[in-house]
SENU-959394 format. One record per residue (C-alpha): residue in three letters; x, y, z. Coordinates in steps of 0.02 Angstrom, whole numbers, plus 32768, in hexadecimal, padded with zeros to 4 digits. Layout:
BEGIN
SITE  type     u     v     w
SITE   ALA     X     Y     Z
...
// end
This chain:
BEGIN
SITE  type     u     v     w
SITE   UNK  F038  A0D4  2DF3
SITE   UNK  F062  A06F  2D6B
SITE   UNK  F0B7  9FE6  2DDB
SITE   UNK  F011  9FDE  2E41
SITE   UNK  EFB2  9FC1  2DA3
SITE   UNK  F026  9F30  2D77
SITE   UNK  F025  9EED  2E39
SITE   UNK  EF51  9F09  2E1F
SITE   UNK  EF49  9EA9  2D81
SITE   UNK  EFBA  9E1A  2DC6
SITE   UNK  EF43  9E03  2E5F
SITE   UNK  EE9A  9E04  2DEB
SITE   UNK  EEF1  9D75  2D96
SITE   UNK  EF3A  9D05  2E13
SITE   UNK  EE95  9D21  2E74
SITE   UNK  EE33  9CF9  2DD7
SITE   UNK  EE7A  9C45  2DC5
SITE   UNK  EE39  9C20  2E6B
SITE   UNK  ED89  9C69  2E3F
SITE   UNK  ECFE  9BEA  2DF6
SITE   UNK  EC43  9C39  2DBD
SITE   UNK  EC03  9BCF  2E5A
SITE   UNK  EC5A  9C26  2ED3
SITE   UNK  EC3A  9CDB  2E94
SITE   UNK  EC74  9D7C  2E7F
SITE   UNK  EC91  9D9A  2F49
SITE   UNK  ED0B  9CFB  2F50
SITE   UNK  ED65  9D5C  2EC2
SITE   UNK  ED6C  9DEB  2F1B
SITE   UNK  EDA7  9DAD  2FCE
SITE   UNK  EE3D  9D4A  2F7C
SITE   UNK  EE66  9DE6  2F2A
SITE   UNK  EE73  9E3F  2FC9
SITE   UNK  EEE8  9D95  300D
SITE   UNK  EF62  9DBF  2F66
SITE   UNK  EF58  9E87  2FB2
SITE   UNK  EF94  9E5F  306F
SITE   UNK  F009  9DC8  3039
SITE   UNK  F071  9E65  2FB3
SITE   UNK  F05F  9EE1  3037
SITE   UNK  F004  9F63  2FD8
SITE   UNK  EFE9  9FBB  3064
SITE   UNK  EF61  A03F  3097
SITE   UNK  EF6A  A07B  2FE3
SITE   UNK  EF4F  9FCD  2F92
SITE   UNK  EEBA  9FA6  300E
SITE   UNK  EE68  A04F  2FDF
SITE   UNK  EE83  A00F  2F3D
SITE   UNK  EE2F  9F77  2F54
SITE   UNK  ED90  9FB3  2F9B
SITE   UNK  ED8C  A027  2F08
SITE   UNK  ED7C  9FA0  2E9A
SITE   UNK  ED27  9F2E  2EEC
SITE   UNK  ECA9  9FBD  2EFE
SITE   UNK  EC95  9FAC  2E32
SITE   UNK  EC15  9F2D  2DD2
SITE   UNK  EC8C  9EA7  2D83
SITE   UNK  EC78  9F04  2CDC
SITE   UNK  ECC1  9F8D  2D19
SITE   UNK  ED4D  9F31  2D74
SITE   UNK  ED7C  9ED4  2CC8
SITE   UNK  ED73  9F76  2C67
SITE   UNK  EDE9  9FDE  2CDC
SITE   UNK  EE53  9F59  2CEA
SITE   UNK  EE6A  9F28  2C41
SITE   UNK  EE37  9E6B  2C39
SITE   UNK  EDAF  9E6C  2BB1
SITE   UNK  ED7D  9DFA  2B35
SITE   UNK  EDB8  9D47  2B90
SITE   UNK  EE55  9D7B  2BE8
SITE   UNK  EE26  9D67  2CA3
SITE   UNK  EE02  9CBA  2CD7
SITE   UNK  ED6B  9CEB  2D3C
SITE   UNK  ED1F  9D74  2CDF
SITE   UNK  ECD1  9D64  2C1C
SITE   UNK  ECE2  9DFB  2BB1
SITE   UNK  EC3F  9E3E  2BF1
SITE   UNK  EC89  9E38  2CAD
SITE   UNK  EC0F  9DCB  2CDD
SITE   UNK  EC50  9D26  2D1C
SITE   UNK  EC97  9CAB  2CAA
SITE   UNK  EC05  9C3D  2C4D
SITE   UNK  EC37  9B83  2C3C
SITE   UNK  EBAB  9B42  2BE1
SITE   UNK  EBC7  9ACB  2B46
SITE   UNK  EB60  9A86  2AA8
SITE   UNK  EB2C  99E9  2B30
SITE   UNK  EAFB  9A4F  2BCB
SITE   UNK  EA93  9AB3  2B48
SITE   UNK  EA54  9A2A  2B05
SITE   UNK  EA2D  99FB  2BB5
SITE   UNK  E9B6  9A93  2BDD
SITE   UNK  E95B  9A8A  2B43
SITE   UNK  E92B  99D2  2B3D
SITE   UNK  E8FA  99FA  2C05
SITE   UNK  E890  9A92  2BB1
SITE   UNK  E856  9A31  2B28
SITE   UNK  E83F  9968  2B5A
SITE   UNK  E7C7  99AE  2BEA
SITE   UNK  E71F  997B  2C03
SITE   UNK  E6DC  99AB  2B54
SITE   UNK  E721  9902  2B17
SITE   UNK  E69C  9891  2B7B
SITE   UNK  E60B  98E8  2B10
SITE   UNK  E64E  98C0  2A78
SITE   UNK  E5E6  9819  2A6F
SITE   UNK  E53E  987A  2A81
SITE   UNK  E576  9918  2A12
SITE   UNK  E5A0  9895  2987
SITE   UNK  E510  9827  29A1
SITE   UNK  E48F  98D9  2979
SITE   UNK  E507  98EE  28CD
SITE   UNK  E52F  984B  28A6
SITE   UNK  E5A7  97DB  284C
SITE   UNK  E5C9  985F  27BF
SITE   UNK  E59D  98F6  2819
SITE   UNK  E5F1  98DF  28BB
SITE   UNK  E6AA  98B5  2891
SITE   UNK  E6AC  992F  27FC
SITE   UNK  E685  99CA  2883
SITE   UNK  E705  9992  2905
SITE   UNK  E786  997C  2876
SITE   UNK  E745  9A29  2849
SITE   UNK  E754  9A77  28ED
SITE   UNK  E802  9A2C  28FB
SITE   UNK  E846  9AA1  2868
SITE   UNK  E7F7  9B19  2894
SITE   UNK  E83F  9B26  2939
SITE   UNK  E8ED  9AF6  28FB
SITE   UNK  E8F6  9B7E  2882
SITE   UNK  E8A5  9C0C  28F8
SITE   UNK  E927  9BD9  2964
SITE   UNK  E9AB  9BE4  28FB
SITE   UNK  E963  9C90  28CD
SITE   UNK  E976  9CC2  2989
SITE   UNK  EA0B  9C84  29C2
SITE   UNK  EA5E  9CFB  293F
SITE   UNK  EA11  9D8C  29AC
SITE   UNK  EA90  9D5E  2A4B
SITE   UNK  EB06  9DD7  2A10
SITE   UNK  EACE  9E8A  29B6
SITE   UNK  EB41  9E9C  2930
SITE   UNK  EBF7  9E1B  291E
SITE   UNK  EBBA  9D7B  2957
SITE   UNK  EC5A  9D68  29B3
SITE   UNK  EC6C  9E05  2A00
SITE   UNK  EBC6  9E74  29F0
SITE   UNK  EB71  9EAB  2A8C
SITE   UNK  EB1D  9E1B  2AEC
SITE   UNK  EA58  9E1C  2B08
SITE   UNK  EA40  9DB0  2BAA
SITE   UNK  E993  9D9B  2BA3
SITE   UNK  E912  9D7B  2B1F
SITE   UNK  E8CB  9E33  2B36
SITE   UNK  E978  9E7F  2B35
SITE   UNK  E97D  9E1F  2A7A
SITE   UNK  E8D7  9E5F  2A4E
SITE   UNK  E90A  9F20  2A92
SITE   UNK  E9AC  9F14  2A38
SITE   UNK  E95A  9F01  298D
SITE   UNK  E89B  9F42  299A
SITE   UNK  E84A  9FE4  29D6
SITE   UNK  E809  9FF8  2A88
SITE   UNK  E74B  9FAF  2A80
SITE   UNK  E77D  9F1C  2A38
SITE   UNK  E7FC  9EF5  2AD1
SITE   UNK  E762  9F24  2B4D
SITE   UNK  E6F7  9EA3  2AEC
SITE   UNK  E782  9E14  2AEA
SITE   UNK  E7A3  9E36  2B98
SITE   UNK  E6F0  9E31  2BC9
SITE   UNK  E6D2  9D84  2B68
SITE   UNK  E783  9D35  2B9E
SITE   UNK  E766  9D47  2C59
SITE   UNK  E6AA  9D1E  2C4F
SITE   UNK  E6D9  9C7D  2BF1
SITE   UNK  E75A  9C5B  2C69
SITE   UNK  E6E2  9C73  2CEF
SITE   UNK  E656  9BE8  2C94
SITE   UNK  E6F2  9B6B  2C7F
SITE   UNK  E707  9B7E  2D21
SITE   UNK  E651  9B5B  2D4B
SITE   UNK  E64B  9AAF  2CC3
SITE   UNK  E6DE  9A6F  2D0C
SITE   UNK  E694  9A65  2DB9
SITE   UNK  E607  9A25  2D69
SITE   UNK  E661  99A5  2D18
SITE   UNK  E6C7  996B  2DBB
SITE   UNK  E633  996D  2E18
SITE   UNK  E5D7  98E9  2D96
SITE   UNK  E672  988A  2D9C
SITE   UNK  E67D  986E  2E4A
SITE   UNK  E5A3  9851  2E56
SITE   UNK  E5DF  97C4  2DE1
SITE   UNK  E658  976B  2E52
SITE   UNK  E5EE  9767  2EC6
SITE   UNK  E55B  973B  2E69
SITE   UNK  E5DA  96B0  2E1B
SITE   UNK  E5F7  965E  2EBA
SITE   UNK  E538  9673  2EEF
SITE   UNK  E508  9620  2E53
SITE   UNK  E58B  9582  2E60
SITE   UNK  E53A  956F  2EFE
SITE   UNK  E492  9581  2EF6
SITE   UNK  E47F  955A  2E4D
SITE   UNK  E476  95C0  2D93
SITE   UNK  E3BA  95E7  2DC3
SITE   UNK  E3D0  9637  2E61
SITE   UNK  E37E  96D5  2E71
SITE   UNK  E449  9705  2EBA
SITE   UNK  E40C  97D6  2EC4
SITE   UNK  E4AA  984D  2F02
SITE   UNK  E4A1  9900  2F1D
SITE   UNK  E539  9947  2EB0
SITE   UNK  E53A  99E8  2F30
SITE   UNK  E5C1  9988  2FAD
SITE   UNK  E629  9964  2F20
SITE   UNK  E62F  9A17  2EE7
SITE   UNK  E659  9A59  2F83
SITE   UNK  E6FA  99CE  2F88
SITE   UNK  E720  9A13  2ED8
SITE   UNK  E726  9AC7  2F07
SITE   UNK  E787  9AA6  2FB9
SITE   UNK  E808  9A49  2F43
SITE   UNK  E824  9AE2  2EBA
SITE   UNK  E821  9B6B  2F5E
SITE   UNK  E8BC  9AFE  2F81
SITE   UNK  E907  9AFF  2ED0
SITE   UNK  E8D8  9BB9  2EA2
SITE   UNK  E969  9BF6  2F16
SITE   UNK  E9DC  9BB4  2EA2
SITE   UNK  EA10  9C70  2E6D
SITE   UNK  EA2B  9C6E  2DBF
SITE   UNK  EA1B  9BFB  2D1D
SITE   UNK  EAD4  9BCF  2D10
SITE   UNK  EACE  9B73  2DBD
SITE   UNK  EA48  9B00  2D94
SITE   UNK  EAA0  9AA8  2CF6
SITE   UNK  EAAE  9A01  2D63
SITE   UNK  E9E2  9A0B  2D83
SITE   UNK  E9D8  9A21  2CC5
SITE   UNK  EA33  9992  2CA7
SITE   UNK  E9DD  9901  2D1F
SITE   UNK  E92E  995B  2CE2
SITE   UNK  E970  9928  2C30
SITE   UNK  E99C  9866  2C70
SITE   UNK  E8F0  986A  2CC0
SITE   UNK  E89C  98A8  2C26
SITE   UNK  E8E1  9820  2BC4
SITE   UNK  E8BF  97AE  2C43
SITE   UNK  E804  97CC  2C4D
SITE   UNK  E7F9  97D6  2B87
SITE   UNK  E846  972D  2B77
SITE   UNK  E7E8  96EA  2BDD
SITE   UNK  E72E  971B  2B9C
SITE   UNK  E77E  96F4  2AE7
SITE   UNK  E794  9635  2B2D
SITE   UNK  E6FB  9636  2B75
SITE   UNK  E6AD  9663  2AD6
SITE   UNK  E70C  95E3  2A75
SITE   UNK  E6EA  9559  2AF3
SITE   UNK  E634  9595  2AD4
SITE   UNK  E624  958D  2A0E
SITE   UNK  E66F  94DC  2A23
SITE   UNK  E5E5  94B2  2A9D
SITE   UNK  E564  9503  2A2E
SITE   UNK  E5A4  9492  299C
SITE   UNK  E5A3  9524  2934
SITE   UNK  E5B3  9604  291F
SITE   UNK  E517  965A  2947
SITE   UNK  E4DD  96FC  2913
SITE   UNK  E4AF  9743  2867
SITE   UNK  E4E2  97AF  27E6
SITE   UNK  E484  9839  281D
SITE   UNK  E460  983A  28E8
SITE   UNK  E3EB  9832  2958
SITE   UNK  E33B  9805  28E3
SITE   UNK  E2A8  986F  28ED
SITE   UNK  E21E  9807  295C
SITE   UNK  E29C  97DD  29D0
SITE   UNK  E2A6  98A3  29F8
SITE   UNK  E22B  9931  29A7
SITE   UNK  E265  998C  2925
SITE   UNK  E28F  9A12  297D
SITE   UNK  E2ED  99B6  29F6
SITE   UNK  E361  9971  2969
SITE   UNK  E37E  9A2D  291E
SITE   UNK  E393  9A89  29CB
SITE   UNK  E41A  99DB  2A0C
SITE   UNK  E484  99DA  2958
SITE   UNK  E4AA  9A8D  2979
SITE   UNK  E4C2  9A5F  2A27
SITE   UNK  E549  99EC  29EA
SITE   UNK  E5A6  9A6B  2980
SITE   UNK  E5AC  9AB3  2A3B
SITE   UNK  E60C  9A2D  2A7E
SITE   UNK  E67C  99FC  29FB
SITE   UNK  E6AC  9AA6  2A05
SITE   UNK  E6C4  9AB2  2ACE
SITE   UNK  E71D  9A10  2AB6
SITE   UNK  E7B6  9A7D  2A45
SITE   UNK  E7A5  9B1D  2AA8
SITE   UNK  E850  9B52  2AEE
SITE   UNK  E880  9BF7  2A93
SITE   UNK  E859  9C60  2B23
SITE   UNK  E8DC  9C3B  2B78
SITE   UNK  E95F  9C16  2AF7
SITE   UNK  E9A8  9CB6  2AFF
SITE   UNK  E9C3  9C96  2BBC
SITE   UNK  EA08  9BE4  2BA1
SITE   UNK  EA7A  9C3C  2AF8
SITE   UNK  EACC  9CA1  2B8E
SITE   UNK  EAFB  9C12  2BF3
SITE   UNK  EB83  9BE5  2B67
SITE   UNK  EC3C  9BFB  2B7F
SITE   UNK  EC85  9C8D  2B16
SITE   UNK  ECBE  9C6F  2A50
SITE   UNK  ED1A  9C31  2A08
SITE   UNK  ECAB  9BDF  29C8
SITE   UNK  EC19  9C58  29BF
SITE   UNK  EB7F  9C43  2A3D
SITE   UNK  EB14  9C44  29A8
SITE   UNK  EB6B  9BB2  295F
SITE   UNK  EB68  9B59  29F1
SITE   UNK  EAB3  9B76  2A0F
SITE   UNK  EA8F  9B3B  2970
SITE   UNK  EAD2  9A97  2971
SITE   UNK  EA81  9A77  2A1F
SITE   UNK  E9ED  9ABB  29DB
SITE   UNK  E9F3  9A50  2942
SITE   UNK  EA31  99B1  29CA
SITE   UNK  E994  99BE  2A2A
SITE   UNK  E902  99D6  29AF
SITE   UNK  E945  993F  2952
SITE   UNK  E948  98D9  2A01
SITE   UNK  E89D  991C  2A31
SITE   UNK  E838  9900  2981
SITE   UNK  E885  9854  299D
SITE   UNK  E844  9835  2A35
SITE   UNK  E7AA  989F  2A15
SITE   UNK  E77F  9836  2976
SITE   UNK  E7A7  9783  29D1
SITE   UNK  E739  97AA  2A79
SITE   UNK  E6B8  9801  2A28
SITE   UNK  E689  9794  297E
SITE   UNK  E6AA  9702  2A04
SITE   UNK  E638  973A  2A76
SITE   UNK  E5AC  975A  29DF
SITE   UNK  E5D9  96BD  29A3
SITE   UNK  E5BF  9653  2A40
SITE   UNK  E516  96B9  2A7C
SITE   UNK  E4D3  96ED  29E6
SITE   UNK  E438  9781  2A02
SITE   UNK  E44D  9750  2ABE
SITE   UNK  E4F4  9792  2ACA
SITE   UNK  E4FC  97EB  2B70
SITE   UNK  E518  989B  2B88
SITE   UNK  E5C3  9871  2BF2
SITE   UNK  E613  97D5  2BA3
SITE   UNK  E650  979F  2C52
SITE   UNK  E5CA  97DF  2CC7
SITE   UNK  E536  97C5  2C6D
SITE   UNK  E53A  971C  2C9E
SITE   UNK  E544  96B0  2BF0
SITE   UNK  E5AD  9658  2C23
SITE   UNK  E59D  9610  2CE1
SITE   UNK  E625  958D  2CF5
SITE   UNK  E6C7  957D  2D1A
SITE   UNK  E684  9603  2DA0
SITE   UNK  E751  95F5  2DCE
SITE   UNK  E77E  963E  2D32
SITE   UNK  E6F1  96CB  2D27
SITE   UNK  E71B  9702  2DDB
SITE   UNK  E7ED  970E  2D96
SITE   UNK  E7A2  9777  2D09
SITE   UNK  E746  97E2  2D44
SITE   UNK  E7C4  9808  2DE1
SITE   UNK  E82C  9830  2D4D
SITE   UNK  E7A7  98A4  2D1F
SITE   UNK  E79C  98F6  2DC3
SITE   UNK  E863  9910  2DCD
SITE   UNK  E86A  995E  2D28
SITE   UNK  E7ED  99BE  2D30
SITE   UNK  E83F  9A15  2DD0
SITE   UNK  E8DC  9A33  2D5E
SITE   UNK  E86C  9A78  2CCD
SITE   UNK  E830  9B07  2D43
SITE   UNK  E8B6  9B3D  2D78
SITE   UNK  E900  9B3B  2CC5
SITE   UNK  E866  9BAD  2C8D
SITE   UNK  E85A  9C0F  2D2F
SITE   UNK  E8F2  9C4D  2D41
SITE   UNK  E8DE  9CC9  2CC6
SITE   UNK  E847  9D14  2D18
SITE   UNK  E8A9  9D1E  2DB1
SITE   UNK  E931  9D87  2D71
SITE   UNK  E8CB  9DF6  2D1C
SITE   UNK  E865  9E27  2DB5
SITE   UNK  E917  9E2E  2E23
SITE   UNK  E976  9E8B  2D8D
SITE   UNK  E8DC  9F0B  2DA9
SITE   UNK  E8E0  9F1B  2E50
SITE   UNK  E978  9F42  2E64
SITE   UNK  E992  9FCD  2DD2
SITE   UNK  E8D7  A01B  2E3D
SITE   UNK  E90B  A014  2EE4
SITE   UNK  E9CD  A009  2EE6
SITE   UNK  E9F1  A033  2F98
SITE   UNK  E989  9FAC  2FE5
SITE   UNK  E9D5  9F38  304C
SITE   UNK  E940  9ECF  303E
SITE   UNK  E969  9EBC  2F90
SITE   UNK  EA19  9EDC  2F79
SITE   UNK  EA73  9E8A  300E
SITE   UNK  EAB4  9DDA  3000
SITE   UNK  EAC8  9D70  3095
SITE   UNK  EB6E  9CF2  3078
SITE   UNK  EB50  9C52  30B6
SITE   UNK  EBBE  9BD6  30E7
SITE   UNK  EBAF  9B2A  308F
SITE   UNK  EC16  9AA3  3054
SITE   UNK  ECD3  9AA6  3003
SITE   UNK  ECF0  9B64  3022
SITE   UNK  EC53  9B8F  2FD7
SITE   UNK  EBDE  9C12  2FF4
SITE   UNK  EB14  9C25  2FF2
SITE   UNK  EAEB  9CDA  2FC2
SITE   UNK  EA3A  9CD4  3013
SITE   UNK  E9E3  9D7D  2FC9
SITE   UNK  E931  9DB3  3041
SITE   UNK  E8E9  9DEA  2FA8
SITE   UNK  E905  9D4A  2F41
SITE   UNK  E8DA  9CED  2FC1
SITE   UNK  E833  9D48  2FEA
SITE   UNK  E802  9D59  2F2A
SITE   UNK  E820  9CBB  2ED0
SITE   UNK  E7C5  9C67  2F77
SITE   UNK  E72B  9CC8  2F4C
SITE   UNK  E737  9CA3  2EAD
SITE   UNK  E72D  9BE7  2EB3
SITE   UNK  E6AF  9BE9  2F30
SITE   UNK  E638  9C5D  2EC1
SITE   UNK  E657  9BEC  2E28
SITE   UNK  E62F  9B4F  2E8D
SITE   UNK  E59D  9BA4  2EC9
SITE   UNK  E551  9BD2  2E2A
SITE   UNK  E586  9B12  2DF4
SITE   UNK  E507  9AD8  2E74
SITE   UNK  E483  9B37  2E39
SITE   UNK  E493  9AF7  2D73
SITE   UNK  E4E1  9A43  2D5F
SITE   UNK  E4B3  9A38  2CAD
SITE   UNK  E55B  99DE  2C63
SITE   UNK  E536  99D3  2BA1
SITE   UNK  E4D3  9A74  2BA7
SITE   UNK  E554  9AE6  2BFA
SITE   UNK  E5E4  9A8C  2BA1
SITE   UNK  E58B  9AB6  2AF4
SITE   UNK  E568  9B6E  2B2A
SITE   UNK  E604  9B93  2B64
SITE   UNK  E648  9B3E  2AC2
SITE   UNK  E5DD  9BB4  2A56
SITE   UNK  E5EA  9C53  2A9B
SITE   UNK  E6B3  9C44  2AAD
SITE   UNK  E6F4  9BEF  2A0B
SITE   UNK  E6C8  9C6E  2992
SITE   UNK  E705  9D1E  29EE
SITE   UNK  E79B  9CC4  2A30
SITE   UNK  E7CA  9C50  29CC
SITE   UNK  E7AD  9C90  2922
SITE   UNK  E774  9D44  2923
SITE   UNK  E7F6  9D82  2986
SITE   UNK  E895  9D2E  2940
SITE   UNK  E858  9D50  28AB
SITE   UNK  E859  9E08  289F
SITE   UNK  E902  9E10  290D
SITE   UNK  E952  9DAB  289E
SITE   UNK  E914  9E15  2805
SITE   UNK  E947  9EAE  2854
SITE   UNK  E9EF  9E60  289A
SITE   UNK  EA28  9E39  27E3
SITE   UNK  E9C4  9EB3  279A
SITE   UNK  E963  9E57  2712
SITE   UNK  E91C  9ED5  2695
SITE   UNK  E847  9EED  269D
SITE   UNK  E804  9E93  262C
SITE   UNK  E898  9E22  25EE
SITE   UNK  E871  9D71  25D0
SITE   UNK  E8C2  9D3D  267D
SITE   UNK  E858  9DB6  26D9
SITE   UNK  E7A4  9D89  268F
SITE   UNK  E7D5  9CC9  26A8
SITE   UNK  E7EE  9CEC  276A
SITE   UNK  E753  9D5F  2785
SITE   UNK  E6FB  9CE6  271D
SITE   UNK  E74B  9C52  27B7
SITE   UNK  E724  9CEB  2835
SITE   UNK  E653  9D05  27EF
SITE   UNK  E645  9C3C  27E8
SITE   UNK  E67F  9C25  2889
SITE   UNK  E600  9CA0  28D3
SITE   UNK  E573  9C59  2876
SITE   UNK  E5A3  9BB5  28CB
SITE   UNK  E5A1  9C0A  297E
SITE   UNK  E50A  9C5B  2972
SITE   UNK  E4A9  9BC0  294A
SITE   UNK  E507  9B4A  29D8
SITE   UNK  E4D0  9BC7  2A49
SITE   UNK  E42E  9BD2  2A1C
SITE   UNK  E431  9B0A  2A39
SITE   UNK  E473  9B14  2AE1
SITE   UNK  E40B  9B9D  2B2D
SITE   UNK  E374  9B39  2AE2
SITE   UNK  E3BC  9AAF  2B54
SITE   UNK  E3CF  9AFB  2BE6
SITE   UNK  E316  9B31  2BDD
SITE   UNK  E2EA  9A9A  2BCB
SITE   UNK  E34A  9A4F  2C5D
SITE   UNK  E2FD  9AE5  2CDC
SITE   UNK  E25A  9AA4  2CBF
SITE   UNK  E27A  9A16  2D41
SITE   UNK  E306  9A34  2D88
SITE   UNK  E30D  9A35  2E55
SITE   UNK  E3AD  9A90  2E9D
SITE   UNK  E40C  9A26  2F21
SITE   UNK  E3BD  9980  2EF6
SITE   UNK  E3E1  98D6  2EE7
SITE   UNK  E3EF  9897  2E38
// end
């Protein structure tokens, strides 16, 4: 008995160094049973095979005594082995966070102004940096090396709070998933209405009526992320993080040049110290848009909903997830406030009050129609990767579900293998398949019906940041290290927490007054 345990653990580790996370647990397992025939186990050993290969990998680690690092294939969690480092995270967040929210900037800055507008984006910068910081020390419950993993952000928020509070976090996650989902086809959409309004313009001139219906376009969009949805799960899609994050920079660059090239033109900065002036909008107007603005800035940051899920892409310590999530975190808010601060005062500075709602679409600029149709295909390809990179999330919530209600399913449960390239295998699930289609169709459905870009980029912003980002961290972090009631530490981060909200509240407010406005004359499936 004890020789077959030895013979057992020798397989799971020679078949180990010929596993990799792409190829899966079921390559794992059919090399195993190669190592079983080629020692002559026998009846007994196959028996023994099946029994195991019966077993979730947790299981099979456990009985076989490779936790905590020592199988090649399997971390000490028996899940696959995560290979993620401080650049591919670094990767997924600037995809999350460089998205679309960046081409506002110009018109949130130009309703705040010169003193206004940098000093809240600097502001929301912290803010999100610390938050994050405050999260990413909720990975593990307990050692930070060792403690129990939470793979999701609800399994964070379940670990350390009481049950209503994990309803209400999952409720708001998914539903913000679901509106990111909706801007971002939004966004593409506008993108690609601007290449070809671009080339309609160079042709027929800047004063060419040049209407598109956007509809087409979102219908392209959606066809495109039915494709890229079946990518199963968030570690396989590091590579689409990563040319998302060239394309963001890309794009960025490129509208910061613009802007540049346009001050020059101008013979001088634009704007003033306090926005948009009253005469050139009510009152009113200027109220209900400056909140609208604390919207954006703060859609433009928003990534902590899926930090959690990016945290557990990370290779096991040493060193510890958290630290490693820290410094990406720390990597990419720097980079981003950067870029943030450069496209957006830029874009304020070279259109003044006329600064366009979408620095690159709102046509401010018209020529080199070249170099606008580059960036905003840039736009379009990143914003494919940004999906998927908030998606995915969603989509293994709903399959996690599914599978702990109906476990016997085959609909659900089965996995088809395959063939593709280099030995690899496509584990094509019904379920998956049938689900995330719906999904994107239903998002770019409900996309069609309200292409509002600044309005649905500040709400989404607003009703997001301050649950999310701050609320949430916040009290799992004060419960994690259990900071006293009432100690100086914990009034200073309820006093960040009530802030925070106030801020919310009022962006919303801004943005739903928007959208109202917008419905008045708005005409679904027309030309613009």
């Amino acid at each position: 008995m004890v020789e077959t345990q030895h013979t057992w653990e020798r397989c799971i580790r020679v078949a180990s160094s010929h596993c990799s996370t792409a190829v899966g647990i079921s390559v794992c397992r059919s090399q195993i049973e190669e190592h079983i025939s080629m020692s002559k186990m026998g009846e007994n050993g196959a028996a023994n095979y099946y029994q195991h290969a019966a077993l979730a990998p947790v299981e099979v680690s456990l009985e076989l005594g490779l936790q905590h690092g020592a199988s090649k294939c399997f971390d000490d969690d028996g899940r696959l082995k995560r290979t993620g480092t401080v650049w591919t995270t670094s990767a997924h967040i600037i995809t999350a966070v460089i998205g679309s929210g960046v081409l506002s900037l110009a018109w949130a800055i130009g309703q705040l102004g010169w003193v206004a507008g940098p000093a809240v984006m600097l502001l929301f910068s912290f803010v999100t940096y610390y938050t994050s910081a405050l999260l990413a020390d909720c990975y593990r419950s307990g050692d930070p090396n060792t403690g129990r993993r939470n793979y999701t952000y609800m399994d964070a928020v379940q670990a350390n709070l009481n049950g209503i509070k994990v309803k209400i976090c999952g409720y708001i996650q998914y539903l913000n998933i679901v509106g990111v989902a909706i801007g971002y086809t939004i966004a593409a959409s506008i993108s690609m209405v601007a290449i070809k309004k671009s080339n309609c313009f160079n042709k027929e001139g800047d004063d060419s009526p040049c209407q598109v219906n956007s509809t087409p376009y979102m219908v392209m969009f959606g066809v495109a992320e039915i494709v890229f949805s079946q990518i199963p799960d968030f570690d396989q899609i590091s590579w689409l993080s990563i040319l998302a994050a060239i394309m963001s920079f890309t794009y960025s660059s490129i509208g910061l040049v613009l802007g540049i090239i346009q001050v020059i033109q101008n013979g001088g900065i634009k704007g003033s110290l306090t926005g948009i002036s009253i005469g050139t909008v009510s009152q009113m107007d200027k109220i209900w848009r400056s909140l609208q603005a604390f919207g954006e800035i703060a859609y433009a940051y928003s990534y902590s909903i899926i930090l959690i899920e990016i945290q557990d892409t990370i290779k096991s310590p040493p060193p510890s997830e958290a630290k490693v999530m820290k410094k990406a975190t720390l990597t990419s808010v720097t980079v981003t406030t950067v870029f943030y601060m450069l496209c957006g005062c830029m874009g304020y500075a070279a259109f003044g009050d006329l600064a366009p709602g979408n620095l690159l679409t709102g046509f401010g600029f018209y020529n080199p129609y070249w170099l606008l149709d580059i960036a905003n295909a840039a736009i379009v390809i990143h914003l494919v990767g940004a999906y998927q990179v908030y998606c995915q999330p969603l989509f293994a919530f709903i399959e996690k579900w599914t599978r702990k209600t109906w476990p016997k399913s085959e609909f659900i449960t089965k996995e088809i293998q395959i063939p593709i390239t280099c030995g690899r295998c496509y584990n094509l699930n019904l379920f998956r398949l049938t689900w995330r289609t719906v999904f994107v169709i239903v998002t770019t459905v409900v996309s069609m019906l309200l292409p509002f870009f600044n309005d649905v980029v500040g709400f989404l912003g607003a009703i997001g940041f301050w649950p999310l980002t701050v609320y949430f961290p916040v009290e799992m972090y004060i419960v994690q290290k259990k900071i006293p009631k009432w100690s100086t530490r914990w009034v200073c981060l309820q006093l960040l927490s009530l802030a925070c909200l106030v801020i919310t509240v009022a962006s919303a407010a801004g943005s739903v007054a928007g959208v109202v406005s917008d419905l008045k004359v708005y005409r679904p499936f027309k030309a613009s």
